[in-house]
N, CA, C and O atoms as a Maestro MAE file, in Angstrom:
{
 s_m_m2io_version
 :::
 2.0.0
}

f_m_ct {
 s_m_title
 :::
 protein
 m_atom[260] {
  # First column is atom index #
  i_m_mmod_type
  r_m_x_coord
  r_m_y_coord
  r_m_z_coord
  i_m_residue_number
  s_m_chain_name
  s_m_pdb_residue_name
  s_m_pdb_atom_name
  i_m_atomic_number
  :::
  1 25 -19.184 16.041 -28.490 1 A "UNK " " N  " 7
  2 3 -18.424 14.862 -28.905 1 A "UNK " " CA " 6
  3 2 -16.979 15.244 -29.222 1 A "UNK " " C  " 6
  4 15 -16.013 14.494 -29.083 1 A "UNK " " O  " 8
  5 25 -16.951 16.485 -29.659 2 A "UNK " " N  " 7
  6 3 -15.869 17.054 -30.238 2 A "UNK " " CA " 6
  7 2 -14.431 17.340 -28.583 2 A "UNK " " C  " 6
  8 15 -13.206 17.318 -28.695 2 A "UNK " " O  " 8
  9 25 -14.971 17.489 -27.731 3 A "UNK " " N  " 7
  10 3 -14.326 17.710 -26.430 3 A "UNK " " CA " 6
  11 2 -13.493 15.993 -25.924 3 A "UNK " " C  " 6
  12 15 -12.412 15.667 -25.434 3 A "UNK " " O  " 8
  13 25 -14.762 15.257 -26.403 4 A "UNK " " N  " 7
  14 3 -14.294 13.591 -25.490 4 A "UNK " " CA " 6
  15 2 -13.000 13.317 -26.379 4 A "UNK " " C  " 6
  16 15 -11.892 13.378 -25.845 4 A "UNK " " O  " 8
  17 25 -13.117 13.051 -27.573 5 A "UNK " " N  " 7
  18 3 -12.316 13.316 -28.633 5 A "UNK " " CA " 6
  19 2 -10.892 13.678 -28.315 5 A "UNK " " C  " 6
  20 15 -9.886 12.969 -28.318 5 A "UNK " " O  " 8
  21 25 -11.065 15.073 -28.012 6 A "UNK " " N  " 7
  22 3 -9.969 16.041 -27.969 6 A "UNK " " CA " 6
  23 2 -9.305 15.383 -26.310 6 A "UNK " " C  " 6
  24 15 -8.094 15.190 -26.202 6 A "UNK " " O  " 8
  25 25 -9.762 15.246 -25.746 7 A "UNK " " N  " 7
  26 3 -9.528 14.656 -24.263 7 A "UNK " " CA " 6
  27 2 -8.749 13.427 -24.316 7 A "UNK " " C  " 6
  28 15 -7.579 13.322 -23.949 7 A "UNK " " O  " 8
  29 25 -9.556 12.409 -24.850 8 A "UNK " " N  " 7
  30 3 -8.359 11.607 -25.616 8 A "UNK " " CA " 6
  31 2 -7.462 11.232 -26.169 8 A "UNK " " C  " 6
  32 15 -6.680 10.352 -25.808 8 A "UNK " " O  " 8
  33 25 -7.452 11.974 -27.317 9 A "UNK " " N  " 7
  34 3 -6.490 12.605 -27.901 9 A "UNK " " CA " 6
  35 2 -5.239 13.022 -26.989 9 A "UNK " " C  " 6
  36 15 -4.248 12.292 -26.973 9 A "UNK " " O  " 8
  37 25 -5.287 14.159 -26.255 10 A "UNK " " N  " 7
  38 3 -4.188 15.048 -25.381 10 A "UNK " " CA " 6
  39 2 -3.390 13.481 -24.070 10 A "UNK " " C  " 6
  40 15 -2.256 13.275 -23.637 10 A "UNK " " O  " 8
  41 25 -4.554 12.848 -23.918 11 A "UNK " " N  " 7
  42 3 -4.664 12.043 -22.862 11 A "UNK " " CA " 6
  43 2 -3.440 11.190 -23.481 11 A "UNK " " C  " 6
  44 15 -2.262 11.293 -23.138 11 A "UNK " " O  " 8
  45 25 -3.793 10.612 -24.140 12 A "UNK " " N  " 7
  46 3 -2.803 9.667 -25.240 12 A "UNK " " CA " 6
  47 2 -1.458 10.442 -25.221 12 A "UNK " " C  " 6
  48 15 -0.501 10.062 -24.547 12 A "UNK " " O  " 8
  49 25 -1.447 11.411 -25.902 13 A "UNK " " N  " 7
  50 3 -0.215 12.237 -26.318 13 A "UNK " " CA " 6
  51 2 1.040 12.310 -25.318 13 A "UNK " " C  " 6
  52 15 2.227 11.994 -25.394 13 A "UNK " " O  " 8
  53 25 -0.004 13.024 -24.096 14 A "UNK " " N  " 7
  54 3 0.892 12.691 -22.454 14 A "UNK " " CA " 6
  55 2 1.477 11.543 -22.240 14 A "UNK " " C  " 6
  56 15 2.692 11.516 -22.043 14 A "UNK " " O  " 8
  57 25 0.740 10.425 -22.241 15 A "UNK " " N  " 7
  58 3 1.025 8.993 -21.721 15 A "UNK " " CA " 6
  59 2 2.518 9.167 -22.708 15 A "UNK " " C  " 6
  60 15 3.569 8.867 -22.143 15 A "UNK " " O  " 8
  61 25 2.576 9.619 -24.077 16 A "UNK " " N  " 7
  62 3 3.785 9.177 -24.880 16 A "UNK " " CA " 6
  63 2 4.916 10.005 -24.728 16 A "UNK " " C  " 6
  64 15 6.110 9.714 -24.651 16 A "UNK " " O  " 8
  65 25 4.177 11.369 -24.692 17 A "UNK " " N  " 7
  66 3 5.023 12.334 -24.639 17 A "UNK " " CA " 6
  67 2 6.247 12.663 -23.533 17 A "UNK " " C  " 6
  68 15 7.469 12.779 -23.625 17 A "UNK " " O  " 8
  69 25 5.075 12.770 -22.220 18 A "UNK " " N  " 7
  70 3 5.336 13.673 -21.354 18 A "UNK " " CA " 6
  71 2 5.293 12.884 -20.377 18 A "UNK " " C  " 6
  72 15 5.648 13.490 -19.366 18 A "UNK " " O  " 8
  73 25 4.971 11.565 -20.116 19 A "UNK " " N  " 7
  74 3 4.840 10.958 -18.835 19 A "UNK " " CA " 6
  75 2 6.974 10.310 -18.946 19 A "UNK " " C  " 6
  76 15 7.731 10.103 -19.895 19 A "UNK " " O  " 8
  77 25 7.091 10.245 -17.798 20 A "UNK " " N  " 7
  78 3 8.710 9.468 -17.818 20 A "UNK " " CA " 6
  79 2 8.328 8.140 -17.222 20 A "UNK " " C  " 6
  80 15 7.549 8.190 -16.270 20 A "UNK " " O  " 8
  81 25 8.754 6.941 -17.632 21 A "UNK " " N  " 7
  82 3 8.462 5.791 -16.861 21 A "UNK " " CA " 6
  83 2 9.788 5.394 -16.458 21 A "UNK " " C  " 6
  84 15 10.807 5.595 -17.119 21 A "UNK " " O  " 8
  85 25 9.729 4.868 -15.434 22 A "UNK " " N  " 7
  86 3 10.471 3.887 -14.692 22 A "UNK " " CA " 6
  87 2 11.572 3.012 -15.556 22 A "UNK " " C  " 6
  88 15 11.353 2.349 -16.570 22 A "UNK " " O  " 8
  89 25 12.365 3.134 -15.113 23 A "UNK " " N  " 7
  90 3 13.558 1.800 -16.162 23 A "UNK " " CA " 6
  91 2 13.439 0.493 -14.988 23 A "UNK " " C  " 6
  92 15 13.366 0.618 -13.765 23 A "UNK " " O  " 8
  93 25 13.445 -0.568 -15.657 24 A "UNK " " N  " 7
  94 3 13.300 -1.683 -14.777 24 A "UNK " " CA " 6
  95 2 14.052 -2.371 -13.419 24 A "UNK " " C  " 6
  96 15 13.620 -3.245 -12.668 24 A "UNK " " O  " 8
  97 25 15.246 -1.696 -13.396 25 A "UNK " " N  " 7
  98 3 15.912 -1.638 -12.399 25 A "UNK " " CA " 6
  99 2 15.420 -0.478 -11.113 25 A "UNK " " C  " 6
  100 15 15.874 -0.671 -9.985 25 A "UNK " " O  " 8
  101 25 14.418 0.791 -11.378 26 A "UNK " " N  " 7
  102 3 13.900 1.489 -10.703 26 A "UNK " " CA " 6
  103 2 12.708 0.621 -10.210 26 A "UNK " " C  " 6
  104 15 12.493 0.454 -9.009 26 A "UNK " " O  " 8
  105 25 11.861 0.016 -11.298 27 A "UNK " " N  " 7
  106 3 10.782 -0.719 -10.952 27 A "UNK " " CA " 6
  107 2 10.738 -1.856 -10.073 27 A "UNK " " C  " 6
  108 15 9.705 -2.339 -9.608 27 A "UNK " " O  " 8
  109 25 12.143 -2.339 -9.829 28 A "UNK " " N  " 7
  110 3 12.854 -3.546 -9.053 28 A "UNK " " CA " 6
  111 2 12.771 -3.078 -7.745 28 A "UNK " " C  " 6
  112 15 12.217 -3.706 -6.843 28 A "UNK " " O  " 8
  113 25 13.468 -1.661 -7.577 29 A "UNK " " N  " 7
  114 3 14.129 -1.477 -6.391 29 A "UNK " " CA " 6
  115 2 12.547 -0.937 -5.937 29 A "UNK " " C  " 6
  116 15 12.128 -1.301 -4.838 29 A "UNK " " O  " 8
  117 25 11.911 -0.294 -6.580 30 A "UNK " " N  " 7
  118 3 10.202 0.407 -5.727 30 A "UNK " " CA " 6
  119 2 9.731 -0.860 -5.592 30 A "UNK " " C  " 6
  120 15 8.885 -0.736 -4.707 30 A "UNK " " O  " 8
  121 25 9.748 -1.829 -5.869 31 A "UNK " " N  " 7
  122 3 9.024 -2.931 -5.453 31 A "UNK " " CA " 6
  123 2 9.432 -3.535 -4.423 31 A "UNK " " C  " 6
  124 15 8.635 -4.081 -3.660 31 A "UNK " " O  " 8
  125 25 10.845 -3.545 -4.205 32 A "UNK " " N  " 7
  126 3 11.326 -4.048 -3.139 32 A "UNK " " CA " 6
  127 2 10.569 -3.265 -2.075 32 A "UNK " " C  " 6
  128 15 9.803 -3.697 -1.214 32 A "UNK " " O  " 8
  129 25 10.824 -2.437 -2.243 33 A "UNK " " N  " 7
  130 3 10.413 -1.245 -1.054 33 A "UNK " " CA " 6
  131 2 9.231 -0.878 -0.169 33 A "UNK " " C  " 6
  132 15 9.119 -0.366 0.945 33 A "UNK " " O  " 8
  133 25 8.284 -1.398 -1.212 34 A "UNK " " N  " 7
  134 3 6.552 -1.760 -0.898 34 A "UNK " " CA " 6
  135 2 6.573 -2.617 -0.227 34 A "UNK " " C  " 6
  136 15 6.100 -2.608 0.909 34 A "UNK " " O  " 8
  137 25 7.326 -3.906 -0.959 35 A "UNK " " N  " 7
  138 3 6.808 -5.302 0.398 35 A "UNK " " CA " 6
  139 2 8.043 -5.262 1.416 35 A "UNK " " C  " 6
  140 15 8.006 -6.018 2.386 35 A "UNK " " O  " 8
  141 25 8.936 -4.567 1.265 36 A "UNK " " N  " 7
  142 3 9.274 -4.452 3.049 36 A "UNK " " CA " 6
  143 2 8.497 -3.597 3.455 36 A "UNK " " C  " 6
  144 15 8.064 -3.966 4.547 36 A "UNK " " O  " 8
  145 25 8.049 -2.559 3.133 37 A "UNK " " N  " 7
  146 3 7.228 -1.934 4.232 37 A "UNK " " CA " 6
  147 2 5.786 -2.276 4.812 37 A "UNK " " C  " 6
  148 15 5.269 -2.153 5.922 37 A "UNK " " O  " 8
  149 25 5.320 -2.805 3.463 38 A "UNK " " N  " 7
  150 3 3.992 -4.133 3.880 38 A "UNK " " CA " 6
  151 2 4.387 -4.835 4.642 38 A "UNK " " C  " 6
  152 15 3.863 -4.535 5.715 38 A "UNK " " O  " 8
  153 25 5.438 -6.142 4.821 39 A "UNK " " N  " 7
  154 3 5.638 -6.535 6.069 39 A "UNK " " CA " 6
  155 2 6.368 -6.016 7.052 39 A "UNK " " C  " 6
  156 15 6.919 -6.818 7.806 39 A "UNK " " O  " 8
  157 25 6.529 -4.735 7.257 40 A "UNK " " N  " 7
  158 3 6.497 -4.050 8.662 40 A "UNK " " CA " 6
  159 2 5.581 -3.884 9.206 40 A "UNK " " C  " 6
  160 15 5.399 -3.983 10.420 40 A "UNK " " O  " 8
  161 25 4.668 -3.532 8.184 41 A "UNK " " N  " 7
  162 3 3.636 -2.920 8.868 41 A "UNK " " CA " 6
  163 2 2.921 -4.016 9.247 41 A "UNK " " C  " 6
  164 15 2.376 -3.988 10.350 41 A "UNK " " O  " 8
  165 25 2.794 -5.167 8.412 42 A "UNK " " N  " 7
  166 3 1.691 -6.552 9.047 42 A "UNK " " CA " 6
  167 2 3.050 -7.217 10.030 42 A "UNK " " C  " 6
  168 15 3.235 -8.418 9.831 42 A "UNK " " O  " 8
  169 25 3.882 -6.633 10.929 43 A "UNK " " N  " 7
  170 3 4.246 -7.348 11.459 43 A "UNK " " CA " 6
  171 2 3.883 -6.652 12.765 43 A "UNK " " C  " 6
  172 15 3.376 -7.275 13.698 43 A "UNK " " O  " 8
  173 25 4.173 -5.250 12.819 44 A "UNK " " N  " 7
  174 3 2.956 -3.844 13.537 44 A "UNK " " CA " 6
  175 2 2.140 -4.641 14.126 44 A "UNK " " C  " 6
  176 15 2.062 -5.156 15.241 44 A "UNK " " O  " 8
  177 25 1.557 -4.647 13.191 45 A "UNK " " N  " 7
  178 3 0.188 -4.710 13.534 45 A "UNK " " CA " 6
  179 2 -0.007 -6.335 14.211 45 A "UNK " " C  " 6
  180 15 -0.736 -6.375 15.203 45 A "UNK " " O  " 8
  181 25 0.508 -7.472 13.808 46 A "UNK " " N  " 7
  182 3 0.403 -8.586 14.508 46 A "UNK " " CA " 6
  183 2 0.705 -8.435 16.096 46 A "UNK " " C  " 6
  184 15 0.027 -8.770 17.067 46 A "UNK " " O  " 8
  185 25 1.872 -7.857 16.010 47 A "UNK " " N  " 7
  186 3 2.202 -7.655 17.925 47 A "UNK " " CA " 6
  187 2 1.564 -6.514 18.524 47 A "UNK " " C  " 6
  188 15 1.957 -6.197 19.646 47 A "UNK " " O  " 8
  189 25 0.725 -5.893 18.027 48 A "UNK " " N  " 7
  190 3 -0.260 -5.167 18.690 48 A "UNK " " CA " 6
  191 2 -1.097 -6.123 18.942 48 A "UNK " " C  " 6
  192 15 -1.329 -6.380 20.123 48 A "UNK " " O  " 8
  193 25 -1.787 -6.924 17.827 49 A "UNK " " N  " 7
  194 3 -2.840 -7.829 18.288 49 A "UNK " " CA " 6
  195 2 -2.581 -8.766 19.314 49 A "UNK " " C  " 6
  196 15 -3.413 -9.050 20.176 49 A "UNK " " O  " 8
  197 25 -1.242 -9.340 19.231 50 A "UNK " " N  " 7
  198 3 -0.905 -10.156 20.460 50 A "UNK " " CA " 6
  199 2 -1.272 -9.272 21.734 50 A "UNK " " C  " 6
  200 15 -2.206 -9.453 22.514 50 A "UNK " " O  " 8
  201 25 -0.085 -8.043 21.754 51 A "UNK " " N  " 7
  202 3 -0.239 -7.419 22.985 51 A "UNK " " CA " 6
  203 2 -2.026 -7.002 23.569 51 A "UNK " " C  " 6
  204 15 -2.264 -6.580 24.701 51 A "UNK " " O  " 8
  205 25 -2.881 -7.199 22.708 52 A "UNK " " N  " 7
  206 3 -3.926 -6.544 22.993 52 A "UNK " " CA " 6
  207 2 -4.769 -7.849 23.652 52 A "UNK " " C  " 6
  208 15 -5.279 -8.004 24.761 52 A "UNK " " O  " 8
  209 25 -4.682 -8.701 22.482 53 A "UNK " " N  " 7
  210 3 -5.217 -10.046 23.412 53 A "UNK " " CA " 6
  211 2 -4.713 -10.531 24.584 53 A "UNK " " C  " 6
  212 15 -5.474 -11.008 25.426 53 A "UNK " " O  " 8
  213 25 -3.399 -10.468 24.772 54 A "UNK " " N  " 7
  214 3 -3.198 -10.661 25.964 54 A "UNK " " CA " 6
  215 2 -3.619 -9.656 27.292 54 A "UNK " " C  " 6
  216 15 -3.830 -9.969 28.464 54 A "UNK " " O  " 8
  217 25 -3.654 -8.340 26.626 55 A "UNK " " N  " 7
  218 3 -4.116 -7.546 27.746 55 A "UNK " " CA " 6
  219 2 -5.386 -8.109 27.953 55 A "UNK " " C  " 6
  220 15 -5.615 -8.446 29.115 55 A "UNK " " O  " 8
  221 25 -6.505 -8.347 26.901 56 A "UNK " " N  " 7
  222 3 -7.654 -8.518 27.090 56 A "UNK " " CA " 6
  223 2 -8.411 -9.516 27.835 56 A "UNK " " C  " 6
  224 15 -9.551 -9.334 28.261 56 A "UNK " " O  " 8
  225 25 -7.208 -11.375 28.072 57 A "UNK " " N  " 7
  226 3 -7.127 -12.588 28.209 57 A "UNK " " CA " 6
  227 2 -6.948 -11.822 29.983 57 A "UNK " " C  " 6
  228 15 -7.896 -12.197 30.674 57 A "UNK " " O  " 8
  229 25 -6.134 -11.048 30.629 58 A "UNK " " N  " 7
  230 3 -5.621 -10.843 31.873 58 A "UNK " " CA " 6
  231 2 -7.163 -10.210 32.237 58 A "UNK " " C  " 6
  232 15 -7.996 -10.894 32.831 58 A "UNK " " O  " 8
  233 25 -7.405 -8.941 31.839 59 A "UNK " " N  " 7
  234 3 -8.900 -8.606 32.031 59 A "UNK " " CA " 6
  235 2 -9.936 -9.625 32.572 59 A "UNK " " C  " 6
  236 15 -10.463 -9.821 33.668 59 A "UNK " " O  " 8
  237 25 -10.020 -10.321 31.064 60 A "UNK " " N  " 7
  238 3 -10.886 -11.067 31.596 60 A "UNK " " CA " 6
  239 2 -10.948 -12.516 32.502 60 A "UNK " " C  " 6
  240 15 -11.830 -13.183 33.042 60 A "UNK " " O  " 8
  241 25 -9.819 -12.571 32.373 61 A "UNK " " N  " 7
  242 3 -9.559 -13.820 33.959 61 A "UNK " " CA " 6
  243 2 -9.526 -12.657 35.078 61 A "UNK " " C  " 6
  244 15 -9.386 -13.255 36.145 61 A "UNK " " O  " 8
  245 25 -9.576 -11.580 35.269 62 A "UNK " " N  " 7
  246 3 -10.074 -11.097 36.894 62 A "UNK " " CA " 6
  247 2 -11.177 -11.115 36.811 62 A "UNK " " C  " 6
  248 15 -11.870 -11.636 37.684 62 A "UNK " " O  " 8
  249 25 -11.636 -10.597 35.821 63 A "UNK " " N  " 7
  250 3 -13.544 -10.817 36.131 63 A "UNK " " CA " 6
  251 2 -14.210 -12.079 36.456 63 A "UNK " " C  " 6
  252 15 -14.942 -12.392 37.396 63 A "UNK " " O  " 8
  253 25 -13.750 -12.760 35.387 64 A "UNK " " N  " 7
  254 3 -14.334 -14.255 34.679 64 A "UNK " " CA " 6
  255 2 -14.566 -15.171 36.533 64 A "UNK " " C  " 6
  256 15 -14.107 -14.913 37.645 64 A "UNK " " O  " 8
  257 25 -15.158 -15.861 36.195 65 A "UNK " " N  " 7
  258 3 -15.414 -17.057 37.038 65 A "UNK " " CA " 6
  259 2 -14.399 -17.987 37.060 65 A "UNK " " C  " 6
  260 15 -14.517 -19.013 37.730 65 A "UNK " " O  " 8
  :::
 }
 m_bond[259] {
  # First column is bond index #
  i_m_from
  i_m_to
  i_m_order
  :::
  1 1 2 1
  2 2 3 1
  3 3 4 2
  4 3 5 1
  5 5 6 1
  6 6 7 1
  7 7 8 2
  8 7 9 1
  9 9 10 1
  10 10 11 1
  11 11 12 2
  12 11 13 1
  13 13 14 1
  14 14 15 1
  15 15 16 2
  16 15 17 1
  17 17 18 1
  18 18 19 1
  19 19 20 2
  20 19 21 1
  21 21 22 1
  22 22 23 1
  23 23 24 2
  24 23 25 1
  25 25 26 1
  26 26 27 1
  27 27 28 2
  28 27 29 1
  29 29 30 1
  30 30 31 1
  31 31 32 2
  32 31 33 1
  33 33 34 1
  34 34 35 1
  35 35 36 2
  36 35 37 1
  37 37 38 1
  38 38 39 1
  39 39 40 2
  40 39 41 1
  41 41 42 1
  42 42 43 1
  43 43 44 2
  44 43 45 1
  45 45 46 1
  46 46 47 1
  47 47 48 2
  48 47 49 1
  49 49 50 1
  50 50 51 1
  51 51 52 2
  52 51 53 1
  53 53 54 1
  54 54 55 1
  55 55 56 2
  56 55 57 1
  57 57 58 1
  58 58 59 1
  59 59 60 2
  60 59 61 1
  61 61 62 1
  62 62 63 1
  63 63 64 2
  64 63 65 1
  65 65 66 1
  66 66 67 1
  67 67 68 2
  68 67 69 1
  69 69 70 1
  70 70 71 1
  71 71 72 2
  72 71 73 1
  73 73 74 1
  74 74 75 1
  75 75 76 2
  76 75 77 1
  77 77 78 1
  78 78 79 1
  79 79 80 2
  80 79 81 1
  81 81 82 1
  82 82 83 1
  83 83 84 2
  84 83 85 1
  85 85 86 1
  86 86 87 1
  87 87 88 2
  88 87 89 1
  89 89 90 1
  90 90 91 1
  91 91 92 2
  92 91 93 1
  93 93 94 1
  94 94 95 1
  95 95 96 2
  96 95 97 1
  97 97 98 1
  98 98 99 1
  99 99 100 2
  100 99 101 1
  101 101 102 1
  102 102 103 1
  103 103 104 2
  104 103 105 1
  105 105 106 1
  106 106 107 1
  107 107 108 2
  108 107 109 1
  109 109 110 1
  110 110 111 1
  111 111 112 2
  112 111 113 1
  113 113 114 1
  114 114 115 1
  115 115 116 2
  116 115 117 1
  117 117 118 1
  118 118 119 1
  119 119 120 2
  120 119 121 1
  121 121 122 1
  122 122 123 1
  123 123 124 2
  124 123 125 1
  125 125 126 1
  126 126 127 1
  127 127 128 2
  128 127 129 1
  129 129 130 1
  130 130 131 1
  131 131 132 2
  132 131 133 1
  133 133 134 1
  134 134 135 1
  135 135 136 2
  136 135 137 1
  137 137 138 1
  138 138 139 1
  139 139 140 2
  140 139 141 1
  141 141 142 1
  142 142 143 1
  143 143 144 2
  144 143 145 1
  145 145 146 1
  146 146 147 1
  147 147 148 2
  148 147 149 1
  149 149 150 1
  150 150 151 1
  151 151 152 2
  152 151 153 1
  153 153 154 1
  154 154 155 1
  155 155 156 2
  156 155 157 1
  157 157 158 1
  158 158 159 1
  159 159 160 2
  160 159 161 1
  161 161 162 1
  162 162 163 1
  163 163 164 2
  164 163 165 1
  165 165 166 1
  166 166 167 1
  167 167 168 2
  168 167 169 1
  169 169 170 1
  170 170 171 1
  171 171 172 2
  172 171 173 1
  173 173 174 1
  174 174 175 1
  175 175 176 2
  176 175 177 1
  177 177 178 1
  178 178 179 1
  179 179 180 2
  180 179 181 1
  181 181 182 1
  182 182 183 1
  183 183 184 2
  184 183 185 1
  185 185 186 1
  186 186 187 1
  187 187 188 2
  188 187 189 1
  189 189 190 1
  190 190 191 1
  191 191 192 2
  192 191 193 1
  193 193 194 1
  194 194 195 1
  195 195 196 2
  196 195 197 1
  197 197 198 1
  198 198 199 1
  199 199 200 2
  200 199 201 1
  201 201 202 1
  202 202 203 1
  203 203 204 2
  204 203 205 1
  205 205 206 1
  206 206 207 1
  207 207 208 2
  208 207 209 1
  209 209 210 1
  210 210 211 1
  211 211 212 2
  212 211 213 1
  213 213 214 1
  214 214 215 1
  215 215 216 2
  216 215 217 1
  217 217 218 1
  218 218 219 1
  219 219 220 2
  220 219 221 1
  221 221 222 1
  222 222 223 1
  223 223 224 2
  224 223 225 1
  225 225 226 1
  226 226 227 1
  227 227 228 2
  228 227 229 1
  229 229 230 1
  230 230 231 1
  231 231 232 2
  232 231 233 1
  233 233 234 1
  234 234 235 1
  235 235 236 2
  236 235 237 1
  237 237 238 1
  238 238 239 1
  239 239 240 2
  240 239 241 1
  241 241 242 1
  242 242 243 1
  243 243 244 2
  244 243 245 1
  245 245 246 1
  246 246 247 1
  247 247 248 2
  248 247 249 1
  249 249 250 1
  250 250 251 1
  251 251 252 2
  252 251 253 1
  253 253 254 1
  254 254 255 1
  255 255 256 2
  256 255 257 1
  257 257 258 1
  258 258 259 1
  259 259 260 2
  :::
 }
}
């Protein structure tokens, strides 16, 4: 019991001590930064899906009936 304790303890101490947080103008600009790159990437990935369905739509009108 004496360990969970002590774990906690140190755990806590860090969070106050030793961790550095963000000033809100840092927290602004990393946020910006996430959702542009989230919508790059879901924009990626949308024109792949186009390009793929359409490859897939040509496919299958040569086969298709």
């Amino acid at each position: 019991m004496n360990k969970i304790t002590t774990y906690f303890r140190e755990s806590y101490r860090e969070l106050l001590e030793k961790v550095t947080w963000p000033s809100w103008s840092q927290l602004q600009q990393s946020t910006v930064i996430v959702l542009v790159a989230i919508l790059l990437t879901t924009l990626v990935v949308w024109i792949m899906d186009m390009i793929s369905s359409s490859i897939l739509h040509f496919v299958y009108s040569l086969f298709g009936s």
